[in-house]
N, C-alpha and C positions, 0 to 999 in steps of 0.2 A: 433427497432434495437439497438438504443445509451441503453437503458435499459439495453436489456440482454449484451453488452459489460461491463458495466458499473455492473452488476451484479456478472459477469466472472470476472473482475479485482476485485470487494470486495474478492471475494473468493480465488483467487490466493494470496490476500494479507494476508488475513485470514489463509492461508494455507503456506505460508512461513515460519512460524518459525516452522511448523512439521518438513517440508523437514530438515530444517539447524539443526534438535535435541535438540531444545531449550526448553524444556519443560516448564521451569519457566517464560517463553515470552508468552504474551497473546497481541496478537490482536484483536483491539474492535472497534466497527461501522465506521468501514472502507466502504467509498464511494467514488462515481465518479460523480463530477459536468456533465451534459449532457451537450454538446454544439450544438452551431447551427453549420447549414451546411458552410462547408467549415473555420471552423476554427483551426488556425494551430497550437494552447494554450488550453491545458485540464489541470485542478487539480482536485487531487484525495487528498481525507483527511481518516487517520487513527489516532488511538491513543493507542500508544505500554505502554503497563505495564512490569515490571520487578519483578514478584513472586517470583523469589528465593532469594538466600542471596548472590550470587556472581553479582559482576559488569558486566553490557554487554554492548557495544555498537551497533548501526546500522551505519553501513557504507557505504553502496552505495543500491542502485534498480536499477533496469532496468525493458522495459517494449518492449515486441514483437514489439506492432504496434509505437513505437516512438522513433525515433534516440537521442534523450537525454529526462533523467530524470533529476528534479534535487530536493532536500529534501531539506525543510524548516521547522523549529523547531519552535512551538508557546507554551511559557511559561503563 
């Protein structure tokens, strides 16, 4: 079950920047750490390329089954 969740959140993330018309944003091996039962802490990892030649940013997520998100940047 955490699998296919965690399948459906890569592909919702994967599938985000169609929705928003961003053509030159490409999302790539976006995943969802599984966790064990009953825990109230999930991270989920992507990593957003910028193809075109204009500047973008990412400003916020949000996610159905969790009352906050929050985006952490690893350089």
């Amino acid at each position: 079950m955490r699998a296919a969740r965690a399948w459906a959140l890569a592909l919702s993330l994967a599938g985000a920047t169609a929705a928003a018309g961003a053509a030159d944003i490409e999302v790539e091996s976006a995943w969802l750490r599984p966790t064990p039962p009953g825990a109230t802490v999930a991270a989920a990892y992507l990593v957003v390329h910028n193809r075109g030649d204009r500047p973008d940013r990412l400003e916020g997520a949000a996610a159905a089954r969790a009352a906050r998100v929050e985006l952490h940047r690893s350089a």
